[in-house]
Each structure stands twice: as C-alpha cells, then as structure tokens.
C-alpha positions in Angstrom: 136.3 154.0 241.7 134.2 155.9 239.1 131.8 153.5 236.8 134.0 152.4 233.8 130.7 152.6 231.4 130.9 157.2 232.6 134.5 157.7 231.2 134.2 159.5 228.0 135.2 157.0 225.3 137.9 159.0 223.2 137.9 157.6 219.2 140.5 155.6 217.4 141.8 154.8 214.2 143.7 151.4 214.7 145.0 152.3 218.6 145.3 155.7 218.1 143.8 158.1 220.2 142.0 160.6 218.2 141.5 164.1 220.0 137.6 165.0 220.0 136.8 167.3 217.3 134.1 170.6 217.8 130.2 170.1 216.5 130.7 172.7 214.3 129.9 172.6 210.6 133.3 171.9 208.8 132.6 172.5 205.0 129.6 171.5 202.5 126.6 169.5 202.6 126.5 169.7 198.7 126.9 165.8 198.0 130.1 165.4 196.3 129.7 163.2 192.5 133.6 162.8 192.1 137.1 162.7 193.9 137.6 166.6 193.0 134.2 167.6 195.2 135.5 165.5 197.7 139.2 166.7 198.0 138.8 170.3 197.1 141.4 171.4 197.0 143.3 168.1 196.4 146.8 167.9 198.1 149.8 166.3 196.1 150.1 163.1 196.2 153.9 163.5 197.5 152.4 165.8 200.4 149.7 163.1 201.1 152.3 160.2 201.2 154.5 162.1 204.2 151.4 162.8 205.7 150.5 158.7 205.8 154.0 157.7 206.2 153.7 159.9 209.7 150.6 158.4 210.8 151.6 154.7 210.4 154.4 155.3 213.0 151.8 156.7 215.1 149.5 153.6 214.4 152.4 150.8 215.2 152.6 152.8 218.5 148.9 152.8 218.9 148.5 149.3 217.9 151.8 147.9 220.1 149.6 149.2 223.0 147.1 147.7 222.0 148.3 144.2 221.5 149.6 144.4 225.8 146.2 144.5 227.1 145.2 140.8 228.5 144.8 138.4 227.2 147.2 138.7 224.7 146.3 138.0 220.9 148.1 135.9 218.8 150.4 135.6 216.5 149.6 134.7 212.6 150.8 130.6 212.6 152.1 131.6 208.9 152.1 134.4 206.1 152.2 134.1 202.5 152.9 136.4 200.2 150.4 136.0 196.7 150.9 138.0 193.5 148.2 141.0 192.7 146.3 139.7 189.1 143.3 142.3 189.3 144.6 145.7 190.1 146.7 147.6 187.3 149.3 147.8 189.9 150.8 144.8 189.7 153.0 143.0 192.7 152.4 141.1 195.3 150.8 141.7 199.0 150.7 139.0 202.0 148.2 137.0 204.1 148.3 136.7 207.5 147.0 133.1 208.5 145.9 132.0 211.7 144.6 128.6 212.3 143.0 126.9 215.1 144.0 124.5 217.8 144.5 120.7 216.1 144.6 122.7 213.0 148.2 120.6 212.0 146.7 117.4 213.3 142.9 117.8 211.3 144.9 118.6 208.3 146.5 115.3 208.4 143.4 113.4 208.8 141.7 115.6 205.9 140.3 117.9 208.0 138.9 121.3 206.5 138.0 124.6 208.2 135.7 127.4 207.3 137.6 130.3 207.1 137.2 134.0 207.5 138.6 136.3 205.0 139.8 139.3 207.2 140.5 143.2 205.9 141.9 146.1 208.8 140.5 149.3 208.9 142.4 152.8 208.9 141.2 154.0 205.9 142.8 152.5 203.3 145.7 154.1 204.5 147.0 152.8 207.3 146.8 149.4 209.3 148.6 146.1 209.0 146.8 142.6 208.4 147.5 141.9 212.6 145.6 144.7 213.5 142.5 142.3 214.3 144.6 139.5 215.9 141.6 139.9 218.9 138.8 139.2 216.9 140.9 136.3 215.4 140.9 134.5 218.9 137.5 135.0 219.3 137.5 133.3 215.3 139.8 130.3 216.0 137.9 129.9 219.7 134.6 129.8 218.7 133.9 129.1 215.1 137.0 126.4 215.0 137.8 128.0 211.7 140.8 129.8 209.9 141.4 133.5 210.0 143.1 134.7 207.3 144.0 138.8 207.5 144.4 140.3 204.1 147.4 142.4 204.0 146.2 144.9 201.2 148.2 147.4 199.5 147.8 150.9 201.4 146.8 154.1 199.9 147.8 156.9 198.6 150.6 154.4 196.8 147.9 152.6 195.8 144.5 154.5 195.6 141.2 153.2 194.8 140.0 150.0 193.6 143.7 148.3 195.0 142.7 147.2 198.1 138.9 146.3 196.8 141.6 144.0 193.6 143.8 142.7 196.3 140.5 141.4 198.1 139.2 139.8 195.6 142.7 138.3 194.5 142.6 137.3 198.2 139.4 135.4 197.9 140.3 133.8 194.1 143.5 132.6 195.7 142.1 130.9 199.1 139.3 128.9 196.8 142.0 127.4 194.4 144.4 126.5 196.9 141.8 125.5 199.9 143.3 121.9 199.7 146.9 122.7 200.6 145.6 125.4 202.8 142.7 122.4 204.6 139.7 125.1 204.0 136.2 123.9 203.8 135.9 126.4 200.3 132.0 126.0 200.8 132.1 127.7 204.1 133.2 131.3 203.5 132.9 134.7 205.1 134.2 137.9 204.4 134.9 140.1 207.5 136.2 144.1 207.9 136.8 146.6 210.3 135.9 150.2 209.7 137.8 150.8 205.8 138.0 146.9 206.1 134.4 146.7 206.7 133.5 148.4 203.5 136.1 145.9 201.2 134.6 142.8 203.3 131.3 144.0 201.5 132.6 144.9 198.2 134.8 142.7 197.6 132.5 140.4 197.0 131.0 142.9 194.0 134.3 142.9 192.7 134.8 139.0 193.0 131.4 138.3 191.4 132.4 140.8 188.5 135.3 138.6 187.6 133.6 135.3 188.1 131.0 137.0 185.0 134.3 137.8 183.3 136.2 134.3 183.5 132.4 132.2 182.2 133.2 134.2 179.0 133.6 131.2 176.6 136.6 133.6 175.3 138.1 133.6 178.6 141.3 131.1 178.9 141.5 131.0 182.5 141.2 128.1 184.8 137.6 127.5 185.8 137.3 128.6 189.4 136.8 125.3 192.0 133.4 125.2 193.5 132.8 127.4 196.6 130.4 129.7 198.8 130.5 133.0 200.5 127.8 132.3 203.3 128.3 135.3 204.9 129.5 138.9 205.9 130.7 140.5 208.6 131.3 144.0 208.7 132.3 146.6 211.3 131.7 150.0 211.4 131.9 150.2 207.3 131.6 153.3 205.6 128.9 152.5 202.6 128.7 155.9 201.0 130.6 158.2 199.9 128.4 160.5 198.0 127.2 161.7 201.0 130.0 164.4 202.4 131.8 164.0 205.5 130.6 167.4 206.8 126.7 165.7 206.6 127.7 162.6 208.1 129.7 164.5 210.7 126.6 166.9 211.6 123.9 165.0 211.8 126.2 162.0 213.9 124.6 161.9 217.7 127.6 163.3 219.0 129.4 165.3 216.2 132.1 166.2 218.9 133.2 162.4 219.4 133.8 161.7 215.3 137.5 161.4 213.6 138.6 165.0 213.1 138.2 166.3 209.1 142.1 166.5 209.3 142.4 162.9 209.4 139.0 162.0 207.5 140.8 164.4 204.6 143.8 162.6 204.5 142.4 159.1 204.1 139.8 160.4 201.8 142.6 162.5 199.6 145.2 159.3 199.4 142.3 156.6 198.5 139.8 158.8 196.1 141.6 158.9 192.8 141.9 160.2 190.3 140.2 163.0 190.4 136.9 161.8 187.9 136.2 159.1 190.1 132.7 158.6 191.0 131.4 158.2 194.2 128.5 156.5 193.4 130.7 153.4 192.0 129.6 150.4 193.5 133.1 149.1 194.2 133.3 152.6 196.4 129.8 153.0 198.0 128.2 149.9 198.1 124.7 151.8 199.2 124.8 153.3 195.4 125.0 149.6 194.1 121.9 148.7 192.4 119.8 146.0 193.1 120.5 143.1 190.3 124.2 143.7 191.9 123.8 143.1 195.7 121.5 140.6 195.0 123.6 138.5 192.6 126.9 139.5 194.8 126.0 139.7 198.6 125.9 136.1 200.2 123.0 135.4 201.8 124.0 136.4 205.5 125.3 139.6 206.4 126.6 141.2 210.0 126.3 144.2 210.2 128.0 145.9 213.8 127.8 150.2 214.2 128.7 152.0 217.0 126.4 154.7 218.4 128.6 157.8 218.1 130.1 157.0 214.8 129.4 159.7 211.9 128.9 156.1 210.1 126.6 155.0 211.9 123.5 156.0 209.7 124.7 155.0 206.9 125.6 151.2 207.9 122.3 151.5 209.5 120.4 152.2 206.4 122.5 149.8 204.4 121.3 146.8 206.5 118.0 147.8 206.6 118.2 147.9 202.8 119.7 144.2 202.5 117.1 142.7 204.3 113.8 144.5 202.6 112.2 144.0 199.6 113.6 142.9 196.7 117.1 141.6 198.1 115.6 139.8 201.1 119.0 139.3 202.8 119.0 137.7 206.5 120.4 140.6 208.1 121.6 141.3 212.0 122.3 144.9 212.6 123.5 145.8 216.4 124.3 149.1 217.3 127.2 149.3 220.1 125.6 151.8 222.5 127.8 154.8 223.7 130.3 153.9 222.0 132.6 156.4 218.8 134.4 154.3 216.0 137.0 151.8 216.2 136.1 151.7 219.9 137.2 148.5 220.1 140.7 149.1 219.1 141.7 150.9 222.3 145.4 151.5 223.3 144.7 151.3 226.5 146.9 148.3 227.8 145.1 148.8 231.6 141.3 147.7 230.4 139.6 146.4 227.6 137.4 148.2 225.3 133.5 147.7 226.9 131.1 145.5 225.2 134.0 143.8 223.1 133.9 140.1 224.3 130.0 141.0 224.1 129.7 141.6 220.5 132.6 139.7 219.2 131.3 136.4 220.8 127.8 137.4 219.1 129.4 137.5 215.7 131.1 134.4 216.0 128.5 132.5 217.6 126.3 134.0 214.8 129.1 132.7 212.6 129.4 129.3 213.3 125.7 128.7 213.3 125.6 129.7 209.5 128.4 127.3 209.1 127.1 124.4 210.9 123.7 125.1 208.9 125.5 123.9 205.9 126.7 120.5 207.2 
C-alpha cells in the first residue's frame, strides 16, 4: 500500500476538490489599488450570483462528504438567529453554538466557558457556519469551552465589509448576553478558516472601531460589559489584497497546486465592491493596517496556521512575523503545514482523514487553553 504522505494532495475550497491549475502566468503583477484593477473586467453582479449559487450546491456535496469521515463531528447544540446593526444591509444572520460536555449542568451551578468566536472559509462566498464542526470537537474536547460558528452573510449579495459587520455584531452580541449564554466574556478568541481566517483577524479592527465610536460622550448606546479578546486563531487567511492573485499564484512553491483563477475571480468579483474600493483598507488587508491599529485592535496572542503549497502562504507568513517584531510585540506562533495546498484539511474524502489534522488542531487548542487558563 503506497505511503499515504506520496499521494498528491489535490486543493479544496470547503470539500471541494479543486482540479490543479498550470504554473503559468495568469494575468498582471501590477498591484491592483481598487476593486476595478482587481476584477477587470468586472462581471455583473447577476452573472456572479448564478455563478455562486452553482458552487454552493457543489460545496453541500463536498462538505456532506466531508462530515462521513470518522469520527463524525457534531452537531450545533443550538442556533440563534441575531439582527445585523453594523452593516448598511440590514437583517439578521445566525449562530451556530456548540457547547461542551456538562455544559447544561455548569450552567446551572454558574458555570462560564471561554468561548471561540468561529468564521468558515470559501471566500466570502460560499460555506455554512458547520463547515468547521471538526475543529469544534477538538474546541469543546480540549479547551472545555463554547464554539460558536458565525453564520455571516455570503457574498456577492452581500459584498465587502458584511461579513467583517456581521463579525463584529457577532462579537458585540456574545459580550452582552454572556450571562444567558454561561460565557466567561473575559476569555475570548476569534478563530477562521481561509476567508474566515482573514474576518477572525479583522474583525477585531472592526470591533475596536465601534468600541471608539460608542465612548463618544454623544453616543446613546448601552456601555458595552467588560470583556477580553485573548487571542486569535487564524487559518490559512488571506492578509493582502493589494498584492494580485497572479503574484501570489507565481511565486507560491508549487503554483500548479493553488485554486484555479476561475474560482479565485469569482470570489474576488462577488466580495470586492464597489468598484472604488481600496485594497489597502484595513478591514480588507489587514497587512496594509497601520501600526497604532493592530496594536490597539489585535489581542495579545495570535495563531497563525499556513499550509506549504498555499499561494497564501507568504503573505500569512509575513503577517505573523510582522505581529511579533518591533513595535507591536505580539506573542505570535506561526506553523507552516508541510506539503500540504489550502483548505487541506477540509477533504471530501470520507475513506481517510486529511494528514497532520489531529496534529495541528490539538496544537491550537492546547495552545488555546493555556492562554485561557493563564488568566485564572
């Protein structure tokens, strides 16, 4: 039986299989400044919703798959569905809770939990709020704390900053009802896979913007209950978008093993809008965020988890090293998954797990806990 560890590794988007794509230089290196050098020429936004409407059947498939591999994950203990305050499109969008064992009996004795603040990948396009249900078990399991999977509103119905609003309504919400929900609110983490891995990072940006705007003495609001992001966790995040897919594709260590530009288009067309939007916003490309910002924002632990034949690899790379220098001074753990393309650990496959993923998902949550206990 041939070495598991040999078998090409073929990428995913949230379970599905992604057919390689050729080394070859696909379009510009010029770095893109707005939405319009990105998607050039931009599709309609009618063309890119049957185009994302498509690939979310193909993603339940994928993801159905996925979920039959042993051991089985679980199943969110409840949902609730919260109203969107932040974003100009207003509405509602749910989250997917899931608690630990004794979680019903701790609550009645006054128990509270850390919890982790969840966001799926698929580019802001696709994905559902279960999509991480194995990391969760390796959540509840190990840190003894609630995982609670953001179910934010998708693009291209809902382009750029929706899903980064819906986080941060996401966060806002779990502080002021931590009682009824039994969370610890001083023992916080924001977590993300892939697209979820850059809103676990700026979401806090965009929460710590809104906490400057409600201490405006002209501000009515409620004051917001004491609490503490202690940490991030972020996957395979993309951190900059001023530097062109084509780059990132071309100088990846193997170009041949990244998303295809057909899929990388779509996501980027649907969530980069309008067409002015800048790609150095910090809400967009945390990388371009200055210092006063991450310093003030970004808690004072941060994961950060890249996989080696990811064309985002560099860039999450760079972005940690950048966290833990001079001035921001961050305690940063960046691991590279070796041999491995993105979302490798979201593999339909329902024969064999993804390599290395009890590995590194038991590091995180060991890492986890430890920054939670440290608080006690």
């Amino acid at each position: 039986m041939p070495d598991q560890r040999l078998v090409p590794n073929i990428p995913t988007v949230e379970g599905i299989p992604i057919p390689p794509t050729t080394s070859e230089d696909e379009g510009s290196w010029v770095r893109p400044e707005t939405a319009d050098d990105v998607n050039n020429p931009a599709s309609s936004r009618w063309y890119l919703k049957a185009q994302a409407s498509a690939l979310r059947s193909g993603q339940y498939i994928g993801m159905t798959l996925h979920y039959l591999a042993s051991p089985r994950p679980p199943n969110p203990s409840f949902s609730l569905t919260i109203p969107s305050l932040l974003s100009k499109y207003k509405g509602t969008f749910a989250l997917q809770f899931y608690t630990p064992k004794g979680y019903e009996d701790g609550a009645k004795h006054g128990k509270r939990y850390p919890a982790v603040v969840n966001f799926h990948g698929g580019g802001f396009t696709i994905g559902n709020g279960t999509d991480d249900a194995r990391f969760a078990r390796y959540v509840l399991d190990t840190c003894d704390a609630v995982f609670v999977s953001v179910d934010y509103r998708l693009a291209p119905e809902y382009p750029f900053p929706t899903a980064v609003d819906d986080a941060a309504d996401a966060l806002f919400y779990i502080i002021r009802q931590a009682a009824d929900l039994h969370i610890d609110p001083m023992k916080l983490a924001t977590c993300g896979f892939s697209a979820g891995g850059n809103i676990a990072i700026t979401a806090t940006l965009r929460f710590n913007e809104h906490l400057k705007e409600l201490a405006d003495p002209e501000n009515k609001a409620p004051p917001v209950p004491d609490h503490k992001i202690r940490a991030i966790a972020t996957w395979y995040p993309v951190t900059d978008y001023s530097v062109s897919r084509a780059e990132k594709r071309s100088t990846c260590v193997k170009p041949e093993q990244t998303l295809p530009s057909t899929m990388t288009s779509l996501f980027d067309g649907s969530y980069l809008y309008p067409g002015d939007l800048k790609m150095d916003h910090p809400w967009l490309s945390p990388s371009r965020a200055s210092d006063e910002e991450l310093k003030d924002a970004i808690p004072e632990n941060v994961l950060v988890y890249t996989c080696e034949w990811d064309m985002l690899q560099k860039e999450g790379e760079a972005f940690a090293k950048r966290l833990a220098a001079e001035p921001l001074n961050k305690t940063v753990h960046h691991r590279m998954i070796p041999g491995v393309p993105h979302g490798w650990d979201k593999s339909p496959d329902p024969l064999k797990p993804a390599i290395h993923t009890q590995e590194v998902y038991t590091d995180c949550c060991r890492k986890l806990l430890s920054i939670f206990n440290a608080v006690d």
